[in-house]
PDB file with one MODEL, atoms N, CA, C and O in Angstrom:
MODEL        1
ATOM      1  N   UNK A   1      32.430  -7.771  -9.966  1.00  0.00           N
ATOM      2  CA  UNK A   1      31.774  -6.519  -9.677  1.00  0.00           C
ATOM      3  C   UNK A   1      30.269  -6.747  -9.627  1.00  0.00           C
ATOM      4  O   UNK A   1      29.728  -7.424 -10.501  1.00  0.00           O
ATOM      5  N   UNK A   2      29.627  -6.239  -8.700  1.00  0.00           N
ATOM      6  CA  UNK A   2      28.230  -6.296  -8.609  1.00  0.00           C
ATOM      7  C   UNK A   2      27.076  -5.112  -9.095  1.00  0.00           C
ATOM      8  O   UNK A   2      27.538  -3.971  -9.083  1.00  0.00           O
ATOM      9  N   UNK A   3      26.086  -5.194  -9.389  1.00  0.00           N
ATOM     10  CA  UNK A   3      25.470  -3.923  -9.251  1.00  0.00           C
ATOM     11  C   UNK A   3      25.327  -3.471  -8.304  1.00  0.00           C
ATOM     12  O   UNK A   3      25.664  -4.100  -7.302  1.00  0.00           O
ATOM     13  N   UNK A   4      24.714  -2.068  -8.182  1.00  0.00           N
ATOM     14  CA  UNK A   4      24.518  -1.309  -7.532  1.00  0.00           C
ATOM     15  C   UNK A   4      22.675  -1.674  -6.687  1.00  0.00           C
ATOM     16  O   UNK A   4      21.793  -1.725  -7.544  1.00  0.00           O
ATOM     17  N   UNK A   5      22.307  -1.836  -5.605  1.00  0.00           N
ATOM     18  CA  UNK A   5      20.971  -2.157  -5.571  1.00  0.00           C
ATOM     19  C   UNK A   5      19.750  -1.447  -6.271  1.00  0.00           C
ATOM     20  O   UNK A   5      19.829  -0.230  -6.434  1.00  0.00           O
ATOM     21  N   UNK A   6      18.850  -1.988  -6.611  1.00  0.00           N
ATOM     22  CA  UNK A   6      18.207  -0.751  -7.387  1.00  0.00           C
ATOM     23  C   UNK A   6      17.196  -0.061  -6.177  1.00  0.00           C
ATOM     24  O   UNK A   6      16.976  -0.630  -5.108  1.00  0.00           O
ATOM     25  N   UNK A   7      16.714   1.066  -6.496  1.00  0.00           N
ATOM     26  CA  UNK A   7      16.154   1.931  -5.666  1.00  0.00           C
ATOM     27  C   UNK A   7      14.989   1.465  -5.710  1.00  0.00           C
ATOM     28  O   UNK A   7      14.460   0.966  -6.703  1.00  0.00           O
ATOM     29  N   UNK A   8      14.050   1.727  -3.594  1.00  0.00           N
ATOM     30  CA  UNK A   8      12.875   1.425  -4.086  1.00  0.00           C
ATOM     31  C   UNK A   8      12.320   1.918  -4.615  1.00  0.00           C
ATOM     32  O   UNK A   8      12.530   3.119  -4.788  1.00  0.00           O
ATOM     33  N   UNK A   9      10.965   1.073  -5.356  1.00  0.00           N
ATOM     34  CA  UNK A   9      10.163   2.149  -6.359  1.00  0.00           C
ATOM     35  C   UNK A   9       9.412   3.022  -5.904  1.00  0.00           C
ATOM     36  O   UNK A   9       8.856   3.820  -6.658  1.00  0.00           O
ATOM     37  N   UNK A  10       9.187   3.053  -4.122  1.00  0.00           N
ATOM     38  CA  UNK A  10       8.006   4.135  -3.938  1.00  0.00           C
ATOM     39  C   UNK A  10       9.455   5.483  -3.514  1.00  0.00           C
ATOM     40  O   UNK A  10      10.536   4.914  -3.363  1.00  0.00           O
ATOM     41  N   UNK A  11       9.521   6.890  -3.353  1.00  0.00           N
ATOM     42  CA  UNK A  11      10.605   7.679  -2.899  1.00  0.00           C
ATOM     43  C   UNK A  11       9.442   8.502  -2.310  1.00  0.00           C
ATOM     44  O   UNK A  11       8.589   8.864  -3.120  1.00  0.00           O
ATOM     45  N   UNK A  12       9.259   8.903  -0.831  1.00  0.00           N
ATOM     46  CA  UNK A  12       8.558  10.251  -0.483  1.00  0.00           C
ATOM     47  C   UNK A  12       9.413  10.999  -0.531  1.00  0.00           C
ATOM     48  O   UNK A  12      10.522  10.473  -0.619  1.00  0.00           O
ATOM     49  N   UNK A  13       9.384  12.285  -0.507  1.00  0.00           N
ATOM     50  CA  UNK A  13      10.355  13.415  -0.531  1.00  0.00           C
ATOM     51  C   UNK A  13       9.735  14.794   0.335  1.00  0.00           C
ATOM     52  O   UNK A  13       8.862  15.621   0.071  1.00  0.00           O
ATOM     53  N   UNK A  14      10.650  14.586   1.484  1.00  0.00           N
ATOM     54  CA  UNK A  14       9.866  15.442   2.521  1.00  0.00           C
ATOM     55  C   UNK A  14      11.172  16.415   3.130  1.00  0.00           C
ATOM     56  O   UNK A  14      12.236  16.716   2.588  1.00  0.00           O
ATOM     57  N   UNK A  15      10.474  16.866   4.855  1.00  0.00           N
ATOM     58  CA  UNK A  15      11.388  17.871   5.889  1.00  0.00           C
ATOM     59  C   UNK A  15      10.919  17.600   6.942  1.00  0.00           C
ATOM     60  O   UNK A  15       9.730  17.302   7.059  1.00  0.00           O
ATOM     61  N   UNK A  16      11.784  17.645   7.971  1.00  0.00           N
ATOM     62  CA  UNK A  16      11.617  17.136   9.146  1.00  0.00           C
ATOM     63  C   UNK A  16      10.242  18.568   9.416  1.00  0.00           C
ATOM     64  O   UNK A  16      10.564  19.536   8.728  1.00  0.00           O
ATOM     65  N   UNK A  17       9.154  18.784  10.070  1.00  0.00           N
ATOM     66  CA  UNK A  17       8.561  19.553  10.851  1.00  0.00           C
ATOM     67  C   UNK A  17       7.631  20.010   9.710  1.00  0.00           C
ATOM     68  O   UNK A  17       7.155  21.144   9.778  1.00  0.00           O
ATOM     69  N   UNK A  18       7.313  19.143   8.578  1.00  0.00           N
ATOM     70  CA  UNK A  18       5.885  19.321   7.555  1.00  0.00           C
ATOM     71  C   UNK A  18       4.848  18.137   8.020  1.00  0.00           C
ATOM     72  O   UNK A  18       4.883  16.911   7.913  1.00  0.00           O
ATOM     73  N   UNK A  19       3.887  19.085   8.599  1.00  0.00           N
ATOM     74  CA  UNK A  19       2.703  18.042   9.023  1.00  0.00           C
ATOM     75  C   UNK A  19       1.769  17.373   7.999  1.00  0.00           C
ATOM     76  O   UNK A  19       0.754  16.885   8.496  1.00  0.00           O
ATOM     77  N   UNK A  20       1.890  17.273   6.867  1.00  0.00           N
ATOM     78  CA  UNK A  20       1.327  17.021   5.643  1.00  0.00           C
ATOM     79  C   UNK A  20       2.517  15.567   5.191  1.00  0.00           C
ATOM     80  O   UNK A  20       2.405  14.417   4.766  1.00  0.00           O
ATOM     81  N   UNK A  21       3.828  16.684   5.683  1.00  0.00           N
ATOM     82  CA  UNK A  21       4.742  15.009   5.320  1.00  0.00           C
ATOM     83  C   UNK A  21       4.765  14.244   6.219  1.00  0.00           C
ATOM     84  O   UNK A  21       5.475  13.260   6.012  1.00  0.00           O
ATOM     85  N   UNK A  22       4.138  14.300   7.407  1.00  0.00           N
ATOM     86  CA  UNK A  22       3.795  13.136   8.421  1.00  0.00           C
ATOM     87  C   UNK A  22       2.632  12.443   7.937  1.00  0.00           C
ATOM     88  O   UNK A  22       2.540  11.215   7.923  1.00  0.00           O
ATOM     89  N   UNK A  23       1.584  13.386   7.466  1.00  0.00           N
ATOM     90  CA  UNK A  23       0.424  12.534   7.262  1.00  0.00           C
ATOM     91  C   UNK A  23       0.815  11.380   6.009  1.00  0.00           C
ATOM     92  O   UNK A  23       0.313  10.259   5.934  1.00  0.00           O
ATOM     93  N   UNK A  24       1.940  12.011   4.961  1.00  0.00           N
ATOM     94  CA  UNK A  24       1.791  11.103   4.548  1.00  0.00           C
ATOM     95  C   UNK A  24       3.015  10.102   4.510  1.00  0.00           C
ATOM     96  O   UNK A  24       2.998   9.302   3.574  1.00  0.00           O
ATOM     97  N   UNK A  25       3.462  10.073   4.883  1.00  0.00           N
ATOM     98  CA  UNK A  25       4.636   9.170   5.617  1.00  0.00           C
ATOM     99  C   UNK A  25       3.719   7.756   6.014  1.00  0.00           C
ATOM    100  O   UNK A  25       3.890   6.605   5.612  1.00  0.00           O
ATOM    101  N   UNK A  26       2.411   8.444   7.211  1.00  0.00           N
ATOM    102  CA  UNK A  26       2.062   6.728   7.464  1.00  0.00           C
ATOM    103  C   UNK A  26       1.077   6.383   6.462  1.00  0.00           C
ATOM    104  O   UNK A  26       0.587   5.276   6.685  1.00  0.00           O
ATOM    105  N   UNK A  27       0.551   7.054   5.269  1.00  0.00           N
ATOM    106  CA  UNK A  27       0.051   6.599   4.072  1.00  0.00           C
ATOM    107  C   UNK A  27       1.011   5.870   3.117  1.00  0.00           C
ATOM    108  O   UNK A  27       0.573   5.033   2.329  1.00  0.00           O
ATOM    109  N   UNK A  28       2.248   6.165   3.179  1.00  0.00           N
ATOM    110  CA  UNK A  28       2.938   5.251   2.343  1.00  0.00           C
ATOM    111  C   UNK A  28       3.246   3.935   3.024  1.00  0.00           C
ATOM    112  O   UNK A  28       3.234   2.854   2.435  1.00  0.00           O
ATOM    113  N   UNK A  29       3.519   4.100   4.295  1.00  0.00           N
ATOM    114  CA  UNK A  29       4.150   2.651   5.100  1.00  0.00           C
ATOM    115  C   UNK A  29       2.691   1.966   4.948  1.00  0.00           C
ATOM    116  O   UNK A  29       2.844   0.927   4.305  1.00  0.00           O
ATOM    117  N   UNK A  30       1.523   2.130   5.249  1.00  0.00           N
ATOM    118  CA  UNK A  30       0.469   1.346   5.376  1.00  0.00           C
ATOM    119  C   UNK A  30       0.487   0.713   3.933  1.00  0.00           C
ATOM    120  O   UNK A  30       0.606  -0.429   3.490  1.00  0.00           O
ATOM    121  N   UNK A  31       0.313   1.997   3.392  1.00  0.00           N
ATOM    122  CA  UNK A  31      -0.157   1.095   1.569  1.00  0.00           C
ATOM    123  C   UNK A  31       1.002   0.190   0.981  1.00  0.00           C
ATOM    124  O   UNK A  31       0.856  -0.739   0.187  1.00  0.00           O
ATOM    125  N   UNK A  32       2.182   0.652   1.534  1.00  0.00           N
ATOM    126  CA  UNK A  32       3.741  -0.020   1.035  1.00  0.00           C
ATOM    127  C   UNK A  32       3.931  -1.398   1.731  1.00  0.00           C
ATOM    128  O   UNK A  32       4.396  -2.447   1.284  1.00  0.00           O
ATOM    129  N   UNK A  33       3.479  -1.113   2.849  1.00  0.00           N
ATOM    130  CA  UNK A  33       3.457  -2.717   3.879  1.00  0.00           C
ATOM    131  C   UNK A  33       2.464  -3.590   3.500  1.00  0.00           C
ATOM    132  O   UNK A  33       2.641  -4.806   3.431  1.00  0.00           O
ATOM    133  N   UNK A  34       1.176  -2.895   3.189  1.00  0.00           N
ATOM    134  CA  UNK A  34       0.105  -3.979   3.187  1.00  0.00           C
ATOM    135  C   UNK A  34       0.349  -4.719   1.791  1.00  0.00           C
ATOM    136  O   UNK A  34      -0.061  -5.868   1.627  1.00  0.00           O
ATOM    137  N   UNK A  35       1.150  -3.898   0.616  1.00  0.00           N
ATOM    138  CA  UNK A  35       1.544  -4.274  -0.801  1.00  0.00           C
ATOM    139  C   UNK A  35       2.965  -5.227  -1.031  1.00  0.00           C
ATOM    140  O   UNK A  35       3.512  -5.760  -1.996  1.00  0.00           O
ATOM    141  N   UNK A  36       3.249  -5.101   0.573  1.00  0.00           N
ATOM    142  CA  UNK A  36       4.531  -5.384   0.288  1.00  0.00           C
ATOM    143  C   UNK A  36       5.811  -4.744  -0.597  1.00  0.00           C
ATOM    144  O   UNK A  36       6.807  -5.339  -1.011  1.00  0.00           O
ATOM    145  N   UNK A  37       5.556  -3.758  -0.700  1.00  0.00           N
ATOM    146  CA  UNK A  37       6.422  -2.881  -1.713  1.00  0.00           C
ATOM    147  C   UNK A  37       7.615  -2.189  -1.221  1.00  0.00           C
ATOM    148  O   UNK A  37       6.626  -1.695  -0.679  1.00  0.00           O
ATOM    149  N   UNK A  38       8.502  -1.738  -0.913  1.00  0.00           N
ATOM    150  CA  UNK A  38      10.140  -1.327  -0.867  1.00  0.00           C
ATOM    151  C   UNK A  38       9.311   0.424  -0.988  1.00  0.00           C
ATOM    152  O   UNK A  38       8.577   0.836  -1.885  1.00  0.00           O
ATOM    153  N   UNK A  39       9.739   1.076   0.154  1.00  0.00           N
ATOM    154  CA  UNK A  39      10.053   2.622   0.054  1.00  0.00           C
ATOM    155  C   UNK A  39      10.921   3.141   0.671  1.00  0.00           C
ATOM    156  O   UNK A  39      11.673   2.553   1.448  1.00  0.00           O
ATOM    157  N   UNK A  40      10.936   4.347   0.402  1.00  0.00           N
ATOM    158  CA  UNK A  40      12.341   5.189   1.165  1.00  0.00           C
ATOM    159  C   UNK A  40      12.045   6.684   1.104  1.00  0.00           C
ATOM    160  O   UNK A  40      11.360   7.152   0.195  1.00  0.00           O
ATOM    161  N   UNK A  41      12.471   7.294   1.901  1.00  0.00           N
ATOM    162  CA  UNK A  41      11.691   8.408   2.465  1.00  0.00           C
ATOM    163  C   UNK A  41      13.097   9.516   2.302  1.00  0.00           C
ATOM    164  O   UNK A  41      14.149   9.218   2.866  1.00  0.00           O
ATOM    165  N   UNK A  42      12.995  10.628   1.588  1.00  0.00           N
ATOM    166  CA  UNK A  42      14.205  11.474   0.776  1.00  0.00           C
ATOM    167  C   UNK A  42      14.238  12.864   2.106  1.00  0.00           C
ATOM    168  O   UNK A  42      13.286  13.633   1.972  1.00  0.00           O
ATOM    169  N   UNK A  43      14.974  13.131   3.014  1.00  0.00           N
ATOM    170  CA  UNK A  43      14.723  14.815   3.265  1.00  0.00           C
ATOM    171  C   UNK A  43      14.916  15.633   2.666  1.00  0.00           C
ATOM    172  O   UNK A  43      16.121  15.771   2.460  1.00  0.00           O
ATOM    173  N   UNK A  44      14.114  16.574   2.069  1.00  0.00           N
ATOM    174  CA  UNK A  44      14.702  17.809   0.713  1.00  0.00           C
ATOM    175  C   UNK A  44      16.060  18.868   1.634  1.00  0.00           C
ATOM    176  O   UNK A  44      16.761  19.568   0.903  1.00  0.00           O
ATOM    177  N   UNK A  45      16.345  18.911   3.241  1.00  0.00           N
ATOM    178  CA  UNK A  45      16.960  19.385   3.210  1.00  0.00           C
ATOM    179  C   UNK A  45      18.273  19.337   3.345  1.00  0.00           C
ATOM    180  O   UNK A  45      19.085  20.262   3.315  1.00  0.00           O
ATOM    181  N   UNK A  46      18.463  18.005   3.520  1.00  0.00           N
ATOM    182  CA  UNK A  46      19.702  16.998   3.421  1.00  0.00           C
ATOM    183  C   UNK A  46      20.228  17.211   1.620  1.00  0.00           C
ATOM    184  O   UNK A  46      21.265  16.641   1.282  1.00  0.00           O
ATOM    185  N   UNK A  47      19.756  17.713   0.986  1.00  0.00           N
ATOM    186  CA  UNK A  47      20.629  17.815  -0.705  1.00  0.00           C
ATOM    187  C   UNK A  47      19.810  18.821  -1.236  1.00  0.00           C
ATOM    188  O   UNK A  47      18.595  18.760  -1.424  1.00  0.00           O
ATOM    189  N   UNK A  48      20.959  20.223  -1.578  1.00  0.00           N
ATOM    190  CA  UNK A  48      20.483  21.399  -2.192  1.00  0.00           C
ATOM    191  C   UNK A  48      20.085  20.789  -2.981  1.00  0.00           C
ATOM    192  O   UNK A  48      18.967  20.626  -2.493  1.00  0.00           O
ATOM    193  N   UNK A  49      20.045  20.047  -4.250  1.00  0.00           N
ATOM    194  CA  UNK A  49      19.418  20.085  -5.239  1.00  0.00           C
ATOM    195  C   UNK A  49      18.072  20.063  -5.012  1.00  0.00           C
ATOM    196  O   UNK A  49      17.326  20.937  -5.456  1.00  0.00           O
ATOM    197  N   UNK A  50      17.501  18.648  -4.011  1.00  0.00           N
ATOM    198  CA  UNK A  50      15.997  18.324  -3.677  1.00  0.00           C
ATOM    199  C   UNK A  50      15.938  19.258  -3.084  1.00  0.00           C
ATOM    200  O   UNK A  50      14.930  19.579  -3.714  1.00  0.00           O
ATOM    201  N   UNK A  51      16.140  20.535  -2.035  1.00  0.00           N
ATOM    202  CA  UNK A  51      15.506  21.735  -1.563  1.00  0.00           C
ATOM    203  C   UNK A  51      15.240  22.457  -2.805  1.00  0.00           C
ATOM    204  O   UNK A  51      14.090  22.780  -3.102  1.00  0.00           O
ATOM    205  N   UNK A  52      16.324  22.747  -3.603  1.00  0.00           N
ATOM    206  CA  UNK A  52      16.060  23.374  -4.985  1.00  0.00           C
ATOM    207  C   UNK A  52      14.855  22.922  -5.937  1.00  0.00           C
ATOM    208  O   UNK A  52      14.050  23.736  -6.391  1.00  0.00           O
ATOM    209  N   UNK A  53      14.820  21.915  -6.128  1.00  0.00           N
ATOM    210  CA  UNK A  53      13.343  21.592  -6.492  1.00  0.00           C
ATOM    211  C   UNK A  53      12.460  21.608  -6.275  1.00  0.00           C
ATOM    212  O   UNK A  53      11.719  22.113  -7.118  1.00  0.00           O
ATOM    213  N   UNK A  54      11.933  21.160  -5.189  1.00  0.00           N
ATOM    214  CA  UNK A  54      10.514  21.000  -4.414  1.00  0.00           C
ATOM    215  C   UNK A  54      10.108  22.445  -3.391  1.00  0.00           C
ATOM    216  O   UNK A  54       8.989  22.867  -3.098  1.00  0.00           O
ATOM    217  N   UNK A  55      11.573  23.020  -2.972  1.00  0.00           N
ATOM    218  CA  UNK A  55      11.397  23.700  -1.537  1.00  0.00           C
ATOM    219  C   UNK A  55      10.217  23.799  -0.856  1.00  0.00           C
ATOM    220  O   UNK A  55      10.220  22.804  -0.131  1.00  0.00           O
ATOM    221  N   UNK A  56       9.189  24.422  -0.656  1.00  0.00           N
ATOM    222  CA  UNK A  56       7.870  24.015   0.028  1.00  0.00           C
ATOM    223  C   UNK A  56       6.838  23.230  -0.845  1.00  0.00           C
ATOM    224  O   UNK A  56       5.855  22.714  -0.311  1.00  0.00           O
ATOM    225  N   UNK A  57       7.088  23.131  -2.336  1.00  0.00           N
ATOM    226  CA  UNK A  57       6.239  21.929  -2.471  1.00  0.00           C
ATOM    227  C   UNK A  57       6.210  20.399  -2.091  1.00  0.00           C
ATOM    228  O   UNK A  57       6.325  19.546  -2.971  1.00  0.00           O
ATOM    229  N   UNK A  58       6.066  20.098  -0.882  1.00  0.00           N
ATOM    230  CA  UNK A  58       6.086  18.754  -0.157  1.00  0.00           C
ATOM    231  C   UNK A  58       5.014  18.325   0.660  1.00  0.00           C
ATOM    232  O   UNK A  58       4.601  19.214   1.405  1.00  0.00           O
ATOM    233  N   UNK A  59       4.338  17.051   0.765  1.00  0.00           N
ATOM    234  CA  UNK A  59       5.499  15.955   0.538  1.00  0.00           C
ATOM    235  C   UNK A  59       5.071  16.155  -1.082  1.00  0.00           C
ATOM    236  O   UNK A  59       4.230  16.848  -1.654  1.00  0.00           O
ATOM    237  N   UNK A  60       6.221  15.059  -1.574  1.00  0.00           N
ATOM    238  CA  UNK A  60       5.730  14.603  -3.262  1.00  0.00           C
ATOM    239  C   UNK A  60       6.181  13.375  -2.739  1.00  0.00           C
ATOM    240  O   UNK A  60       7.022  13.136  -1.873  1.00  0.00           O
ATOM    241  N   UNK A  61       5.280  12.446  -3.604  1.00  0.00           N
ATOM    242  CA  UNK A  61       5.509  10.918  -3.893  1.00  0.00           C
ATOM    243  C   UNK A  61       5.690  10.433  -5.093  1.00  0.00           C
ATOM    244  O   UNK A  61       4.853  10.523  -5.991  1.00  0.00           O
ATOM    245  N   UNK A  62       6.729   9.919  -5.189  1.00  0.00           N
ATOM    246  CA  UNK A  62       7.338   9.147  -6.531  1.00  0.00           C
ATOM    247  C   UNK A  62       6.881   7.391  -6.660  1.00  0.00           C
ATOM    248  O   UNK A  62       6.607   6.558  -5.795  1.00  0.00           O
ATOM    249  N   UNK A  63       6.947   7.329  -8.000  1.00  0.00           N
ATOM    250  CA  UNK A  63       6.407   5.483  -7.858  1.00  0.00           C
ATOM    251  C   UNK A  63       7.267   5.452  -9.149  1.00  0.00           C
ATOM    252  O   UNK A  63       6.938   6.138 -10.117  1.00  0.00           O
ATOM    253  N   UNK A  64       8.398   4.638  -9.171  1.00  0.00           N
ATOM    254  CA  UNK A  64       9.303   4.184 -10.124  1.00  0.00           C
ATOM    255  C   UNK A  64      10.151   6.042 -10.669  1.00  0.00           C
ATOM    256  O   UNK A  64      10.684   6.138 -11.775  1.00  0.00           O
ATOM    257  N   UNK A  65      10.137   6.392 -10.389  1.00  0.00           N
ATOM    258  CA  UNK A  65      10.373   7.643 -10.740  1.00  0.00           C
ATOM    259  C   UNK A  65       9.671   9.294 -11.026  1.00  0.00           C
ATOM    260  O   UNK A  65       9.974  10.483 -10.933  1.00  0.00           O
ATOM    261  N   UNK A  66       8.532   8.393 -11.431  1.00  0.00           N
ATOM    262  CA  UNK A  66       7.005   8.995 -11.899  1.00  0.00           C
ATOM    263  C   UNK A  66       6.196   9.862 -10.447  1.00  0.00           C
ATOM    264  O   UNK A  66       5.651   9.343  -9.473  1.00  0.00           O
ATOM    265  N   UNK A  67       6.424  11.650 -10.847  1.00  0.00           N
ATOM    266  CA  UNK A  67       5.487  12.026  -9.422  1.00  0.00           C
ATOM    267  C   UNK A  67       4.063  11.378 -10.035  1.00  0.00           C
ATOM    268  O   UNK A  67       3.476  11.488 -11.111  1.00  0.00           O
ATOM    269  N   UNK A  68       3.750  10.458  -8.474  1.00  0.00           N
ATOM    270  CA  UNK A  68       2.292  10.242  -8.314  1.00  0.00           C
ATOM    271  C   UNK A  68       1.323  11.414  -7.300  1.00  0.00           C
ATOM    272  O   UNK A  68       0.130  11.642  -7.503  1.00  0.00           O
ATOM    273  N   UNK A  69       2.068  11.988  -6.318  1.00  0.00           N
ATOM    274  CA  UNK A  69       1.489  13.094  -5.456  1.00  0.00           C
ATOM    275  C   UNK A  69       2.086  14.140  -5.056  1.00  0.00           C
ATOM    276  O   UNK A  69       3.296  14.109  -4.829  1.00  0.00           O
ATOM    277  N   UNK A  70       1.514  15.008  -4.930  1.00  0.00           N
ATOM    278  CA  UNK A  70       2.160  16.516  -4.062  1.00  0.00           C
ATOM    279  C   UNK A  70       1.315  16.866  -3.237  1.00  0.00           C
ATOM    280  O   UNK A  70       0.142  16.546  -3.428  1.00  0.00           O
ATOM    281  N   UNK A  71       1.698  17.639  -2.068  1.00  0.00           N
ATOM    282  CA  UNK A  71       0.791  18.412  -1.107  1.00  0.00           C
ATOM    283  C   UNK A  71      -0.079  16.972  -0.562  1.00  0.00           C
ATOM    284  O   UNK A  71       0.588  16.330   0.250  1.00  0.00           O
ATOM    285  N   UNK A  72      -1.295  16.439  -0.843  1.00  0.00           N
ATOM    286  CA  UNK A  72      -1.837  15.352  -0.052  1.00  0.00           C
ATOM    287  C   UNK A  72      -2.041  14.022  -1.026  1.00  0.00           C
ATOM    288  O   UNK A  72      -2.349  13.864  -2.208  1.00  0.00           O
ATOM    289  N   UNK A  73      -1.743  13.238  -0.030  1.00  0.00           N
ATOM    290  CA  UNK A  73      -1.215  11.619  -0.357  1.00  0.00           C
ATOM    291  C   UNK A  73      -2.246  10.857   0.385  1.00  0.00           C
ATOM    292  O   UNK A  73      -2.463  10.879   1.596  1.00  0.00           O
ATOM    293  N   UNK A  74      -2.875  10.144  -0.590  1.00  0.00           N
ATOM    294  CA  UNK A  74      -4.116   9.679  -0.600  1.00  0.00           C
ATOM    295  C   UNK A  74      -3.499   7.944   0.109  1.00  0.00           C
ATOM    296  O   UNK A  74      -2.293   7.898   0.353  1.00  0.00           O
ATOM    297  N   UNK A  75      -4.066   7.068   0.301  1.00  0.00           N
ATOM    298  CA  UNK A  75      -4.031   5.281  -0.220  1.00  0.00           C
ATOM    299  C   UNK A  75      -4.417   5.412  -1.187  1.00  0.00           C
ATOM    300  O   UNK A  75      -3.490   5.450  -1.996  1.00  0.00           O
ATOM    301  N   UNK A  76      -6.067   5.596  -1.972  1.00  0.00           N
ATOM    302  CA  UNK A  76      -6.433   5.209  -3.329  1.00  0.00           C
ATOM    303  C   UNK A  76      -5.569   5.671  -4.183  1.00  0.00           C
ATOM    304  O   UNK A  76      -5.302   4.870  -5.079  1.00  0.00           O
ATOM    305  N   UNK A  77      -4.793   7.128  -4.255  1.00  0.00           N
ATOM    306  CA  UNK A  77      -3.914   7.470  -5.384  1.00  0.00           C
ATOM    307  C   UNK A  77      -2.614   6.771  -4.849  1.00  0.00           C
ATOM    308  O   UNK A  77      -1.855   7.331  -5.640  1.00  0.00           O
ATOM    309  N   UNK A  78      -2.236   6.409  -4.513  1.00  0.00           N
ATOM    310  CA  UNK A  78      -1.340   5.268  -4.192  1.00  0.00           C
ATOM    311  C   UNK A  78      -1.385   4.068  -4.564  1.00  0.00           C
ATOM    312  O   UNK A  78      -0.780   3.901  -5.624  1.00  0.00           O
ATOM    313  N   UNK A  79      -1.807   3.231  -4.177  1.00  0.00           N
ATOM    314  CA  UNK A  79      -2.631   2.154  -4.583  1.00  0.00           C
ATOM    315  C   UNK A  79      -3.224   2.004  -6.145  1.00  0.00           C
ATOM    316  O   UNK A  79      -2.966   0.995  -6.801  1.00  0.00           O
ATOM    317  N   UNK A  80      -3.853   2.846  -6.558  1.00  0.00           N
ATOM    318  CA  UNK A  80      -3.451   3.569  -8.168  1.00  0.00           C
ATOM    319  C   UNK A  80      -2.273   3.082  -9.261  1.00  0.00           C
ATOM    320  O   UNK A  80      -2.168   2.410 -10.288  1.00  0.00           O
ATOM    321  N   UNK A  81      -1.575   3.767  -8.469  1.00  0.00           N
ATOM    322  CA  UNK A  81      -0.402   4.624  -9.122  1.00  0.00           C
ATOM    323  C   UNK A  81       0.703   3.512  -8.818  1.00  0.00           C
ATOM    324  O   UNK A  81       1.827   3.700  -9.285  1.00  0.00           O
ATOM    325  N   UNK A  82       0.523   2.683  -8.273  1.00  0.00           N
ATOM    326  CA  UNK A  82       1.673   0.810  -7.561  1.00  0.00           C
ATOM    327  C   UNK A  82       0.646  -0.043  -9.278  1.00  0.00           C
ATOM    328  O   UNK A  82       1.089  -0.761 -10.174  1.00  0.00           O
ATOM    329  N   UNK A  83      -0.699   0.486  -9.048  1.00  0.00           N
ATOM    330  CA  UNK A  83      -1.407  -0.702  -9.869  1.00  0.00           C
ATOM    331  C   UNK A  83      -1.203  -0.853 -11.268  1.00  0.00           C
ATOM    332  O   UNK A  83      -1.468  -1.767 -12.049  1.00  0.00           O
ATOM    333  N   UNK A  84      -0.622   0.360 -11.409  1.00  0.00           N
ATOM    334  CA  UNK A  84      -0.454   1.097 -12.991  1.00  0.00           C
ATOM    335  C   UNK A  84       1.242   1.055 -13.320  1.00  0.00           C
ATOM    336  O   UNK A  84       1.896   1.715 -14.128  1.00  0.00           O
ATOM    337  N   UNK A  85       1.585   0.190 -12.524  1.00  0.00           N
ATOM    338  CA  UNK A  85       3.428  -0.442 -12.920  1.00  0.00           C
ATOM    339  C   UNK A  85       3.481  -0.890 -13.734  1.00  0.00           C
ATOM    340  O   UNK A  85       2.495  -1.550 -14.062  1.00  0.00           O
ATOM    341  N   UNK A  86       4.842  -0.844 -14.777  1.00  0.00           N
ATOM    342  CA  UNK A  86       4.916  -1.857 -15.734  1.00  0.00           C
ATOM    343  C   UNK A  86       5.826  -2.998 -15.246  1.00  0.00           C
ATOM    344  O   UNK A  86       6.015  -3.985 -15.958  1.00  0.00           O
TER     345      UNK A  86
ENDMDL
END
């Protein structure tokens, strides 16, 4: 039996047609590519629960689990928030 893969550590959590979650969509691929780091990008409306949580608070950005952003997604608070891993 194997594990399960582990998740990447960056998660955006967005909706198709939020222009804020576009902007930061290519803030994570830039800072995630240039770091080399594993992300994955959540739609809140693909699983009641994530609509239930966030519903218009989006995007949010997660780093190991931990929200690092809501509403606007910086590089420096990114870049931050990767630097401050254990």
């Amino acid at each position: 039996m194997t594990d399960a893969p582990a998740a990447p550590p960056v998660t955006l959590f967005s909706r198709p047609g939020c222009h804020l979650c576009d902007d930061a969509r290519i803030v994570v691929a830039e800072v995630c590519g240039r770091l080399d780091v594993a992300w994955d990008e959540r739609d809140i409306d693909a699983d009641d629960a994530l609509t239930e949580r966030y519903g218009l608070s989006i995007p949010v950005v997660e780093v190991d689990g931990r929200e690092v952003a809501r509403y606007l997604v910086t590089a420096r608070g990114l870049e931050a928030a990767l630097a401050g891993r254990e």
